[in-house]
C-alpha positions as CSV (number, residue, x, y, z in Angstrom):
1,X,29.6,50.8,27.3
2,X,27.4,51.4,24.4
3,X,27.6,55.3,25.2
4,X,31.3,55.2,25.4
5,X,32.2,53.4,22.3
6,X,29.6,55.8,20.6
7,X,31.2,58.6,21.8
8,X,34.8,57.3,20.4
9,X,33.6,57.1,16.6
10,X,32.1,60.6,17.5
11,X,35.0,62.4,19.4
12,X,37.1,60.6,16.5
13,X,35.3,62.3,13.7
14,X,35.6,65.3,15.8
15,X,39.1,65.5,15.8
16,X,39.7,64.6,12.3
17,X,37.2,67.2,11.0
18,X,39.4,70.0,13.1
19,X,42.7,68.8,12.2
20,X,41.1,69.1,8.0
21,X,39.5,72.3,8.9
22,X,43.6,73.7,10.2
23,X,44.7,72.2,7.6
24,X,42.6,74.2,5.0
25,X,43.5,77.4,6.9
26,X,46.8,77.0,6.6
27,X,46.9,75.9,2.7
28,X,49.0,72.7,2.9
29,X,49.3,71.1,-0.3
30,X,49.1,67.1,-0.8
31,X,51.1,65.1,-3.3
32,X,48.6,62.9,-5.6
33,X,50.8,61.0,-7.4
34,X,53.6,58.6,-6.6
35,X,57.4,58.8,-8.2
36,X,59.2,56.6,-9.6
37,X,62.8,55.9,-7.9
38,X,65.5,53.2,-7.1
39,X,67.5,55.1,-4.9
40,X,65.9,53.4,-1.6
41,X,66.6,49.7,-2.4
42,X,69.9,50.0,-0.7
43,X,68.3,51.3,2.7
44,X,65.9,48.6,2.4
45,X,68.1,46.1,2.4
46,X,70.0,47.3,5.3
47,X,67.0,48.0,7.0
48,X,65.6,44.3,6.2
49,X,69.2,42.6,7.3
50,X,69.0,44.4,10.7
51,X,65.3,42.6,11.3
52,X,66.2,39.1,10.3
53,X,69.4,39.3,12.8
54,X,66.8,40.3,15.2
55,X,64.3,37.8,14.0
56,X,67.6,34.9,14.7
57,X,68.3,36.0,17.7
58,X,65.1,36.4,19.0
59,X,64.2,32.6,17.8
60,X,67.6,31.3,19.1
61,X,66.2,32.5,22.6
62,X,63.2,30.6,22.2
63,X,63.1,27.0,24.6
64,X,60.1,26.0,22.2
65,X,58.5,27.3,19.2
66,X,54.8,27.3,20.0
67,X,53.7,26.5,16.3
68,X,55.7,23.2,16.2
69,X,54.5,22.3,19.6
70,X,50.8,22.7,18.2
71,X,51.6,20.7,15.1
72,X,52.3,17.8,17.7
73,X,48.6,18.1,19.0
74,X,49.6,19.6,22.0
75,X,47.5,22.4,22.3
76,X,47.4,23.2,25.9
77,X,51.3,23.4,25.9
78,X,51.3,25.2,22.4
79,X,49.1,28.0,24.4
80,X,51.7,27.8,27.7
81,X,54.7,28.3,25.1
82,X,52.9,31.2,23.2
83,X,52.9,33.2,26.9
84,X,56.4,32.3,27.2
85,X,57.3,33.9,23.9
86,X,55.3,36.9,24.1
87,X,54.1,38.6,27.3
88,X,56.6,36.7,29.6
89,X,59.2,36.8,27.0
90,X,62.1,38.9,28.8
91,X,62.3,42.2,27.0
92,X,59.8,41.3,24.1
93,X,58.9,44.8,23.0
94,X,62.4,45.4,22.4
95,X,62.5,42.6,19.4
96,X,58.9,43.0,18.4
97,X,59.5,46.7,17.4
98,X,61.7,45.4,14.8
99,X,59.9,42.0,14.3
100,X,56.2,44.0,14.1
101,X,56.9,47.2,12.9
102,X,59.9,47.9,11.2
103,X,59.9,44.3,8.8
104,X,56.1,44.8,7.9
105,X,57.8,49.0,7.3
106,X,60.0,47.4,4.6
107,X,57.7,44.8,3.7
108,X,55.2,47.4,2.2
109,X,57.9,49.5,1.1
110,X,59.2,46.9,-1.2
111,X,55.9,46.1,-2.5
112,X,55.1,49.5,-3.0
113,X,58.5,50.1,-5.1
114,X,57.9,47.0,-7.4
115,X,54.0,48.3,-8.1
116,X,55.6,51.8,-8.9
117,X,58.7,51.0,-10.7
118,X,58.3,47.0,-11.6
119,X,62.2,47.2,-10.4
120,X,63.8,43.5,-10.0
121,X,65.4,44.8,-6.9
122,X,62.1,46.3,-5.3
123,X,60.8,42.2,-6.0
124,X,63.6,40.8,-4.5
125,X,63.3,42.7,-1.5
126,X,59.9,42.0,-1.4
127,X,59.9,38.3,-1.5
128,X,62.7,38.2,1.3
129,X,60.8,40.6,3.8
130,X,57.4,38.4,3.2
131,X,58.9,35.0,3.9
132,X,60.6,36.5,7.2
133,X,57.7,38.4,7.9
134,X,55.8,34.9,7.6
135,X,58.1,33.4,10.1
136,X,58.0,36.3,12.0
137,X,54.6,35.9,12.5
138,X,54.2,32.3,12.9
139,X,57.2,31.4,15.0
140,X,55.2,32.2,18.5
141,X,52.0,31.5,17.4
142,X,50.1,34.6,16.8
143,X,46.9,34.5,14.8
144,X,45.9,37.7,12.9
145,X,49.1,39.2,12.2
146,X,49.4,37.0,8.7
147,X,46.1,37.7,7.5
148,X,46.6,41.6,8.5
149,X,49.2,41.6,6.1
150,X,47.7,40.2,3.5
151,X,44.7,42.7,3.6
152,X,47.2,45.6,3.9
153,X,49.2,44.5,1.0
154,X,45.8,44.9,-0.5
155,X,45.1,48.3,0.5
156,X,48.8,49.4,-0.4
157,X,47.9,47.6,-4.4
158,X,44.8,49.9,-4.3
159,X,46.2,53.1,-2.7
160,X,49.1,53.5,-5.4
161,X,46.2,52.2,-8.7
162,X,43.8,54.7,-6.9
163,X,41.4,52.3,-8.7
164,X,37.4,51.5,-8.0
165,X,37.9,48.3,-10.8
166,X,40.7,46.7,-8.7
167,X,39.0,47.1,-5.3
168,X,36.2,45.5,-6.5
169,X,38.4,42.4,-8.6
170,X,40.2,41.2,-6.0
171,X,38.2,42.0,-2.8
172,X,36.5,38.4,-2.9
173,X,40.0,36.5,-3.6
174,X,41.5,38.7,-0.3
175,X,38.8,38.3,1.6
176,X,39.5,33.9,1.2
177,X,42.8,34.2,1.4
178,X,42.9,36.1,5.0
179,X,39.9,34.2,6.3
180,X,42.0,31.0,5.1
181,X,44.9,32.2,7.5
182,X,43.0,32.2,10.7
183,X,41.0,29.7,10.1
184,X,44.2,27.6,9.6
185,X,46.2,29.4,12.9
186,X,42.5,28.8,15.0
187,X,42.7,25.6,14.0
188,X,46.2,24.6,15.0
189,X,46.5,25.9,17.9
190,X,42.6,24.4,19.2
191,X,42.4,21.4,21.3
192,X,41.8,17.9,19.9
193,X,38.4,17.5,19.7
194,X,37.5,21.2,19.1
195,X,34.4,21.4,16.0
196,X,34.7,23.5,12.8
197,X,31.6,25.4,14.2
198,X,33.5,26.3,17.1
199,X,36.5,27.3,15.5
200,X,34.5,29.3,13.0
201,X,32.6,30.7,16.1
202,X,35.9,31.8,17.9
203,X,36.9,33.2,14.8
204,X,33.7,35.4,14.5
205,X,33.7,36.4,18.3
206,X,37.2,37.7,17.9
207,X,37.0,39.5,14.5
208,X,33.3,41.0,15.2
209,X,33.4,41.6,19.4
210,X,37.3,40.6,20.2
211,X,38.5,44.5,20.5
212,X,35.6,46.0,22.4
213,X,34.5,43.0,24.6
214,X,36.7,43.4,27.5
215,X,36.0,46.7,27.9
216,X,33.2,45.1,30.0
217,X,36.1,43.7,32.4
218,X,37.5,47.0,32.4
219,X,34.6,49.2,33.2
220,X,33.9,46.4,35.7
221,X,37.3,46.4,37.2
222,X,37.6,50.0,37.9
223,X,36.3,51.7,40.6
224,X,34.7,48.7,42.3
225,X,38.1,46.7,42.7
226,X,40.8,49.4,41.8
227,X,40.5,52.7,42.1
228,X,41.0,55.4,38.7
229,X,45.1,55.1,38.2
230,X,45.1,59.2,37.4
231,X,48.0,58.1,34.5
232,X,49.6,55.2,36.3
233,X,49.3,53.4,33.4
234,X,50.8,56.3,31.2
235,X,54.5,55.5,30.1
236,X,57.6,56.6,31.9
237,X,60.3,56.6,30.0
238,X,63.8,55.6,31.5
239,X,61.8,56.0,34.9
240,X,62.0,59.9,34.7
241,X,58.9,60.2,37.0
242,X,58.6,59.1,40.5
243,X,56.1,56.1,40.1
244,X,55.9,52.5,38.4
245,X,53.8,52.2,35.3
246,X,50.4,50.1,36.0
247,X,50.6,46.9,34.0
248,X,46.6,47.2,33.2
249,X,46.2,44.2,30.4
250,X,48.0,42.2,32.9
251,X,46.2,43.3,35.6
252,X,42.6,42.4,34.2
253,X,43.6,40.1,32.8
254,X,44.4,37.9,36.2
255,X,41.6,39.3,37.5
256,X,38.9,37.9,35.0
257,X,40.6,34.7,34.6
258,X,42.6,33.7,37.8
259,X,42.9,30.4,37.6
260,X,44.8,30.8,34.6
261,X,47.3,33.6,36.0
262,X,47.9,30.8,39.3
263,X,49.3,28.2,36.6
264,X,52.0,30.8,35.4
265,X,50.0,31.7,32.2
266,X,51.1,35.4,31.5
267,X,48.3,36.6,29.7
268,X,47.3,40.3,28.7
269,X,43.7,42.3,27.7
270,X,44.2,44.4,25.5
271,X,41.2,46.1,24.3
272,X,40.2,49.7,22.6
273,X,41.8,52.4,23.6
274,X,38.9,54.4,25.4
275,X,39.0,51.7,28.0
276,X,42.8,52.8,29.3
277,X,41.6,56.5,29.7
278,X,38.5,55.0,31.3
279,X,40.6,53.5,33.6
280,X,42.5,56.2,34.6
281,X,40.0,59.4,34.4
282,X,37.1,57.8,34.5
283,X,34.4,59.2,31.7
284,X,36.4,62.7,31.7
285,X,38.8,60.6,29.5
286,X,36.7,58.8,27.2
287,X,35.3,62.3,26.8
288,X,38.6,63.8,25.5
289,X,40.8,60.5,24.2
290,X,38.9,60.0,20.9
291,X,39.1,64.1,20.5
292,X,43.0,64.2,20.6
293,X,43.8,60.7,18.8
294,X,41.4,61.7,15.9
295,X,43.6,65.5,15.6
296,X,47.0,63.2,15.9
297,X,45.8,60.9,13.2
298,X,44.6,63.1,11.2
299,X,47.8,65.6,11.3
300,X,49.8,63.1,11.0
301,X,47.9,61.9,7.4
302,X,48.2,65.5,6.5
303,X,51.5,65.6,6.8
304,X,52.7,62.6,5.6
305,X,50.5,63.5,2.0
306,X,52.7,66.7,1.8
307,X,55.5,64.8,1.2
308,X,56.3,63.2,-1.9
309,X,55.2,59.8,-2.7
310,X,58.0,57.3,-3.3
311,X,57.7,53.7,-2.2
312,X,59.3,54.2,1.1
313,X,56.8,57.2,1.8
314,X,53.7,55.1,0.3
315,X,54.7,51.8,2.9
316,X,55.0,54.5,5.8
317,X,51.9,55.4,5.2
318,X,50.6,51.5,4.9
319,X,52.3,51.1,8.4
320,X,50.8,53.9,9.6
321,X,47.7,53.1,9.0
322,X,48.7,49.7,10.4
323,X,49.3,51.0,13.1
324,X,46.9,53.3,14.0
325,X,44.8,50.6,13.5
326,X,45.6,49.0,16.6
327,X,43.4,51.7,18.2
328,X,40.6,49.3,18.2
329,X,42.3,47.1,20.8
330,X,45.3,48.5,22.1
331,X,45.4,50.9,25.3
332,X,45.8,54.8,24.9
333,X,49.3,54.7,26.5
334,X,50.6,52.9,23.5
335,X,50.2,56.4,21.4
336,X,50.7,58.9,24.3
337,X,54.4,58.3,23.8
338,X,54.9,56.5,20.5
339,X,58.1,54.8,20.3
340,X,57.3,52.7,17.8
341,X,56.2,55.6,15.8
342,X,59.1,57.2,16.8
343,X,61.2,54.8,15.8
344,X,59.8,53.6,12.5
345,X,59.0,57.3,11.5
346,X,62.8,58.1,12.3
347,X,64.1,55.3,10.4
348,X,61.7,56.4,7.6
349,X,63.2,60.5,7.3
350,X,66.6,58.5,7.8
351,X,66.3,56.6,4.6
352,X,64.8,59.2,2.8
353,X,67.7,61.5,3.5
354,X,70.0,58.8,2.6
355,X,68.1,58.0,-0.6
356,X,67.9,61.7,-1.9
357,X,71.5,61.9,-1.4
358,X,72.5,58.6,-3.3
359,X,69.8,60.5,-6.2
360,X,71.6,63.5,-6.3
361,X,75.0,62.4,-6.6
362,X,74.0,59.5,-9.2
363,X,72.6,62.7,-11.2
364,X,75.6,64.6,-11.3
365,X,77.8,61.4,-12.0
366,X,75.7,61.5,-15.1
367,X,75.5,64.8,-15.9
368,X,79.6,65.3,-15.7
369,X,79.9,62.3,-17.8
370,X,77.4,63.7,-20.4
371,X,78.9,67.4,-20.5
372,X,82.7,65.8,-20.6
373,X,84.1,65.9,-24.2
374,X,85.0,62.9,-25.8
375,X,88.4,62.7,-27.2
376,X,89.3,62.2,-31.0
């Protein structure tokens, strides 16, 4: 396991250093600076409206709400009713795109327009898509997403300064601040009784060896009790192929912890991405998998710093890295057909059509109204 996750940093490298190498062959040239504009508030909004009504009735479909069953001291319940509201949640990906990807797009977005412009609007926007982001997060119970947007906000205050001073100012308050968050989630949602150490101990495990620990189960798991899948796990969109996509976090899941699957827990293990093409080409894919994400990511950076940078191009690129982020413990499938890059990237190009447009008509409005001649 040690080879393979060597190999990833490697094969990622790899791939980044080719995708640079094309991308000083062909001459593409990369926006430094950011610009300042208003015309994108009015997709924002829209944008942030269609979340929350997604947000409602996601929570109005909800029997429980996991984090006010934990506040009761039921823990064991509280962890039943987070299954319920996530993996066994009926068509759960469906809300989460919006309630995980699209919010935290506008979220950054905002925050990036107020930094850039100090706009009353871009504030506005910003506090509304942070509070429902907040319940977003907290309504089923899940842990890290908080305190990942707090770092990222971070990250999208120093991207736009482009600033050594403020990295180094606020990286001790951000680094209490997230710990802060899942201490507190850990805490809630532990069983009475449950010591600071151990809470503190959980926390460690899962930020320093969460990702790449049940890689063991996978490695494990395949060949000795399931044979290679050969891309079973691989997506199939609208069921254009003739078979039935592997549900592998599922599947490991039950199988490293069975006594929990036979009392209706839904669970999932999730871990970094090597793992999945592990599982389904055995070392051939962790040979190539790191290769072709680290050219994807990297083209994909390239491209985006062509563009130029207004606040809804600077919280794609937040999102993106958000996203891309997931790497560490989410399965290859997830980016082999990206539909919530897909999506997020389309409504993205959608709203900077949209805002262009509202630009250049507000500029001739003014520029008739300047050339007109006054009456005497």
């Amino acid at each position: 396991m040690l080879l393979c996750g060597s190999w990833s940093l490697i094969g990622l490298c790899l791939g980044f250093f080719v995708s640079r190498f094309s991308k000083q062959l062909i001459g593409v040239h990369e926006y430094t600076k950011t610009s300042h504009t208003n015309n994108e508030t009015l997709v924002l909004i829209i944008y942030l409206c269609i979340c929350s009504l997604v947000l409602a009735l996601y929570i109005s479909k909800l029997r429980n709400i996991p984090l006010f069953t934990a506040f009761g001291g039921d823990a064991k319940n509280a962890y039943l009713q987070r299954s319920e509201s996530g993996n066994a949640f009926e068509n759960y990906s469906r809300y989460s795109i919006f309630t995980r990807d699209v919010l935290p797009f506008v979220l950054f977005s905002s925050f990036s327009g107020y930094i850039i412009n100090k706009n009353i609007k871009y504030i506005l926007i910003f506090i509304l898509s942070f509070t429902i982001n907040t319940i977003a997060t907290l309504a089923n119970g899940e842990r890290s997403p908080l305190a990942l947007t707090f770092i990222f906000l971070y990250i999208t205050f120093i991207f736009i300064r482009n600033n050594k001073y403020y990295f180094s100012k606020y990286i001790i308050i951000m680094s209490i601040l997230s710990i802060s968050t899942i201490y507190f989630m850990f805490y809630i949602f532990s069983s009475e009784g449950t010591s600071y150490i151990s809470i503190l101990s959980s926390i460690s495990g899962r930020t320093l060896t969460g990702q790449i620990s049940p890689a063991y189960f996978y490695i494990n798991f395949f060949p000795a009790h399931q044979d290679f899948l050969s891309g079973l796990s691989l997506p199939n969109p609208g069921g254009l192929l003739p078979y039935t996509p592997y549900r592998i976090t599922y599947e490991v899941w039950a199988w490293a912890f069975p006594e929990l699957a036979r009392q209706g827990i839904v669970g999932s293990m999730p871990t970094i991405f090597w793992a999945e093409a592990y599982a389904n080409f055995g070392y051939a894919g962790v040979m190539l998998a790191p290769v072709l994400i680290g050219i994807w990511a990297s083209a994909l950076s390239i491209a985006l710093g062509a563009i130029r940078q207004t606040p809804m191009t600077v919280g794609f690129i937040i999102w993106a890295a958000v996203h891309f982020q997931n790497l560490a413990g989410a399965g290859l499938s997830q980016f082999i057909l990206d539909f919530r890059l897909m999506l997020v990237g389309g409504l993205f190009v959608f709203g900077r059509i949209v805002s262009q447009s509202l630009g250049s008509r507000s500029t001739t409005s003014h520029m008739n109204s300047v050339s007109k001649p006054s009456k005497i």
